[in-house]
Backbone as ProteinMPNN parsed JSONL, in Angstrom:
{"seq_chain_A": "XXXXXXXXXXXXXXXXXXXXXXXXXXXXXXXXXXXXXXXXXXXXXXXXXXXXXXXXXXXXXXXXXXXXXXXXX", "coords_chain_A": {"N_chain_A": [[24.297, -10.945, 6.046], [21.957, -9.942, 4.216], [18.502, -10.131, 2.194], [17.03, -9.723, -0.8], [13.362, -8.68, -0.778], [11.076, -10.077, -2.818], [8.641, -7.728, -3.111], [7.638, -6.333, -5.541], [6.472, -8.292, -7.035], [4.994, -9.537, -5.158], [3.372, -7.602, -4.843], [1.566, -7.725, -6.692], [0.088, -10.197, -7.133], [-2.749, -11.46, -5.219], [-3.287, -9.9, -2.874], [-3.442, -9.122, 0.753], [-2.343, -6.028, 1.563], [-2.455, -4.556, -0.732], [-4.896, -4.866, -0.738], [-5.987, -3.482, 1.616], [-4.436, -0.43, 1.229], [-6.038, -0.072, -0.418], [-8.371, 0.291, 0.867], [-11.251, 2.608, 2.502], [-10.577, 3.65, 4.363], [-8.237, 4.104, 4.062], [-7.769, 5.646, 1.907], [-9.126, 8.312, 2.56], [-7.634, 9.508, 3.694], [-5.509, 12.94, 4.485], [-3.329, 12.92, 3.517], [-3.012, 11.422, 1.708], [-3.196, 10.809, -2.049], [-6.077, 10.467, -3.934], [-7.283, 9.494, -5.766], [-4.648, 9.11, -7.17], [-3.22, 7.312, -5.737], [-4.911, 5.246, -6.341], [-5.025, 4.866, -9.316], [-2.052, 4.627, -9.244], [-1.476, 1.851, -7.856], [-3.317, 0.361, -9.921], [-1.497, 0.573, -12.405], [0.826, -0.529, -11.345], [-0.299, -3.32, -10.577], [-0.621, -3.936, -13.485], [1.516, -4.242, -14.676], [2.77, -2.205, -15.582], [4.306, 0.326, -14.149], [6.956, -0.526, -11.362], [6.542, -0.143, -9.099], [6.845, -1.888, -6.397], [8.008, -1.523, -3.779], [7.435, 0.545, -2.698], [4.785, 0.867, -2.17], [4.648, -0.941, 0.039], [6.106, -0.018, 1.894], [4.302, 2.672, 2.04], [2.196, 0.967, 3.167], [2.737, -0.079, 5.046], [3.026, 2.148, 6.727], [0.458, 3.302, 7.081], [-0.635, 0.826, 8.315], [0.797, 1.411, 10.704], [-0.429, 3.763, 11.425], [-3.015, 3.021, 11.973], [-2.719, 0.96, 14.156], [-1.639, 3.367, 16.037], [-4.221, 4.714, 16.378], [-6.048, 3.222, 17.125], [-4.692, 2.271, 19.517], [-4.972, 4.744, 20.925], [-7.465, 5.191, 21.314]], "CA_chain_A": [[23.874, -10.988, 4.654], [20.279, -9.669, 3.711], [18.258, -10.902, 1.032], [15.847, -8.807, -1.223], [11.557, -9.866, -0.735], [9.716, -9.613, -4.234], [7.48, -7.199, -2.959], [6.809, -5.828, -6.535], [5.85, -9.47, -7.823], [3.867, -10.139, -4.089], [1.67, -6.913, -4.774], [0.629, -7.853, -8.387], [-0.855, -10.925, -7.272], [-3.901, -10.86, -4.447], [-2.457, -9.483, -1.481], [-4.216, -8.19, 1.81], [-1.922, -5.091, 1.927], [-3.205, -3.808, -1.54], [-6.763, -4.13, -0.414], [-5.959, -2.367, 2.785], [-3.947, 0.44, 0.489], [-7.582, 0.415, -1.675], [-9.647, 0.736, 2.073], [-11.947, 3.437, 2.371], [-10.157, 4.51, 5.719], [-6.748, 4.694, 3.413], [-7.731, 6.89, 0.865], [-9.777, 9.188, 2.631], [-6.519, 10.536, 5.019], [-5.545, 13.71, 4.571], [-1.993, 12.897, 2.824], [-3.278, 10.703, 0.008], [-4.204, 11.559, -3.333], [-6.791, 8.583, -3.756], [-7.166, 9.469, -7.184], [-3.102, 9.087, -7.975], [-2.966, 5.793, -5.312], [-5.748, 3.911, -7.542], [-4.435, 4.936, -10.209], [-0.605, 3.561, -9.044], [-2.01, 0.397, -7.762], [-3.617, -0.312, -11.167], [-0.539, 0.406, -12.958], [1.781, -1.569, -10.355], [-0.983, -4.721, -11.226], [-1.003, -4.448, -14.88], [2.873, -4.016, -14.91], [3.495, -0.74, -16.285], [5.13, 0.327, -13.152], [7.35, -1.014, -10.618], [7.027, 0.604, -7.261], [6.577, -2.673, -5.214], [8.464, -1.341, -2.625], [6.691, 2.423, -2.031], [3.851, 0.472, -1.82], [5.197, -1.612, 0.822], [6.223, 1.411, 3.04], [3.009, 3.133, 2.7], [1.271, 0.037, 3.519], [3.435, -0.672, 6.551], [2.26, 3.176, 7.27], [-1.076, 3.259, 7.289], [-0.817, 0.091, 9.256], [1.109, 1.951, 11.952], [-1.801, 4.905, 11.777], [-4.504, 2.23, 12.591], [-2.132, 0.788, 15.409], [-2.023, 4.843, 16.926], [-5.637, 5.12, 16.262], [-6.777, 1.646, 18.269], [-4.516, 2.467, 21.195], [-5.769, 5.882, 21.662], [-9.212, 4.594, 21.815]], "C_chain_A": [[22.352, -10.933, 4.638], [19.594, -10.073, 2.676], [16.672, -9.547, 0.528], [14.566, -9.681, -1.242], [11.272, -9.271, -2.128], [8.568, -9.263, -3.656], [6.94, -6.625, -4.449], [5.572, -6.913, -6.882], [4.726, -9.971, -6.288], [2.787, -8.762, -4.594], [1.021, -6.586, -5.993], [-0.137, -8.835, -7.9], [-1.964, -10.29, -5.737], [-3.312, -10.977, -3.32], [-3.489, -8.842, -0.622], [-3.161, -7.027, 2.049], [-1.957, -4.379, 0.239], [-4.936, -3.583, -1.213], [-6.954, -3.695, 0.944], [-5.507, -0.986, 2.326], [-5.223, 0.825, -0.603], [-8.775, 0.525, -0.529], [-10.117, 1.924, 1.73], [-11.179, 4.543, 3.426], [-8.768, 5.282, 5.151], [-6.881, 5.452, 2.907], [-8.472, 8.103, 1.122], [-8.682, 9.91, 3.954], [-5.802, 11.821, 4.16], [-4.319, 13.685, 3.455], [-1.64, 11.836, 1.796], [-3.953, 10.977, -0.981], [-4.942, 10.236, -3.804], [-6.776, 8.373, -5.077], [-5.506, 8.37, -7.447], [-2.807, 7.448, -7.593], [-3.52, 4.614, -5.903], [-4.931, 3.374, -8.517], [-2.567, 3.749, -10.121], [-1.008, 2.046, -8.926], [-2.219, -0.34, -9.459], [-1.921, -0.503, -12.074], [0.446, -0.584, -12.484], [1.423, -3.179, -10.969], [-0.207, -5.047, -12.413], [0.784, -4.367, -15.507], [3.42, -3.022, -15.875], [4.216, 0.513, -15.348], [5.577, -0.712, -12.322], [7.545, -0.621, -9.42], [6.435, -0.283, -6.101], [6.861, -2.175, -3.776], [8.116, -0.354, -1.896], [5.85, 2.365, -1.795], [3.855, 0.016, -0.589], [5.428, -0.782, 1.992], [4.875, 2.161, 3.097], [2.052, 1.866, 3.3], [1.302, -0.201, 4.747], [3.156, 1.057, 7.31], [1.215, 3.394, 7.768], [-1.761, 1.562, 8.691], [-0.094, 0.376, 11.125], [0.068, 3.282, 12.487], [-2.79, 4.266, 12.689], [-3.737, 1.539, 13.76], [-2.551, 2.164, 16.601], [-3.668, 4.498, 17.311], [-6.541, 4.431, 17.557], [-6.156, 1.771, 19.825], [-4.981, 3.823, 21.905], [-7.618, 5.601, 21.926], [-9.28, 3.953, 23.28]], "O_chain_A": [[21.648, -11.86, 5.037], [20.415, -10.592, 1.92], [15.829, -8.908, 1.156], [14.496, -10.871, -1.547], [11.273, -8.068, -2.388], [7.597, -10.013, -3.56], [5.721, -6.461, -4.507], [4.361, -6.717, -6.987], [3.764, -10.716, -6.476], [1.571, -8.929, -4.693], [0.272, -5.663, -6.314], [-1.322, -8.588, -8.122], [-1.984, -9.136, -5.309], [-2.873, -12.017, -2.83], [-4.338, -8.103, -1.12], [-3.025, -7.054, 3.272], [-1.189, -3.418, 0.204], [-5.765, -2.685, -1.356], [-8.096, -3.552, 1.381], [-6.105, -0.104, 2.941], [-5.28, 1.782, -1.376], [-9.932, 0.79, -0.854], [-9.609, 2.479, 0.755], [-11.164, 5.773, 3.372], [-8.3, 6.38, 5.455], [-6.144, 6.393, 3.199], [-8.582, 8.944, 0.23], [-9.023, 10.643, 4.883], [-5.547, 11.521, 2.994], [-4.412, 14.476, 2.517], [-0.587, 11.486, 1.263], [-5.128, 11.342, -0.955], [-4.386, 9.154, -3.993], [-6.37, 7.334, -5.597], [-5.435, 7.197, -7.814], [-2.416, 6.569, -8.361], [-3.052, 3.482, -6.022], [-4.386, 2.287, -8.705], [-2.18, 2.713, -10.661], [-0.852, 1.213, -9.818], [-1.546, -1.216, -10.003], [-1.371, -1.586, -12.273], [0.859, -1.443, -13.263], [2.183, -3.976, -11.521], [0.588, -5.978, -12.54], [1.077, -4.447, -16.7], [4.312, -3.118, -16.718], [4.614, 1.544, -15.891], [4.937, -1.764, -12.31], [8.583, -0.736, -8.768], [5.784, 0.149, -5.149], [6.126, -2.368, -2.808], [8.355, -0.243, -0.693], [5.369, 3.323, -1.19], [2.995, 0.546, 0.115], [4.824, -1.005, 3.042], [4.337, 2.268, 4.199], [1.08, 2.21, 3.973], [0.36, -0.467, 5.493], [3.103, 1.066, 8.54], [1.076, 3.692, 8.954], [-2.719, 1.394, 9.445], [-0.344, -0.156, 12.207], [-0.117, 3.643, 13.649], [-3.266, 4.689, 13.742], [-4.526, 1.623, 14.701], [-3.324, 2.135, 17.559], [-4.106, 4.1, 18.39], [-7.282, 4.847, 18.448], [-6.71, 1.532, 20.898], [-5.277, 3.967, 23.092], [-8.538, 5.919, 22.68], [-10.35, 3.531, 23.72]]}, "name": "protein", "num_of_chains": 1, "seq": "XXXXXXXXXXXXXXXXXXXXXXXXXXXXXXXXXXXXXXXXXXXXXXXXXXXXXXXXXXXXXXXXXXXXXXXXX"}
């Protein structure tokens, strides 16, 4: 038996995996529209969307990029 996380309601309040998803290193990769990701974020906040969870996967992305990145160094 699995249980669902309130990731929508964890990345409205102040989370370190929205202000890694608002880094400089995040939004300047090749396969983000930085514009559109601000933009989502804000909306996500101010609750006029709900995409806790797409957040959540790119977040857990970009944190597997910077994993690659650090061991190829």
């Amino acid at each position: 038996i699995g249980f669902g996380l309130p990731l929508d309601r964890w990345l409205r309040g102040d989370c370190s995996l929205t202000d890694l998803l608002r880094d400089r290193r995040t939004l300047e990769r090749e396969h983000i529209d930085a514009t559109g990701l601000t933009r989502m974020l804000d909306r996500h906040r101010s609750g006029a969307l709900r995409v806790g969870h797409g957040l959540y996967l790119l977040a857990a992305y970009e944190v597997y990029l910077r994993y690659l990145e650090e061991s190829a160094a």
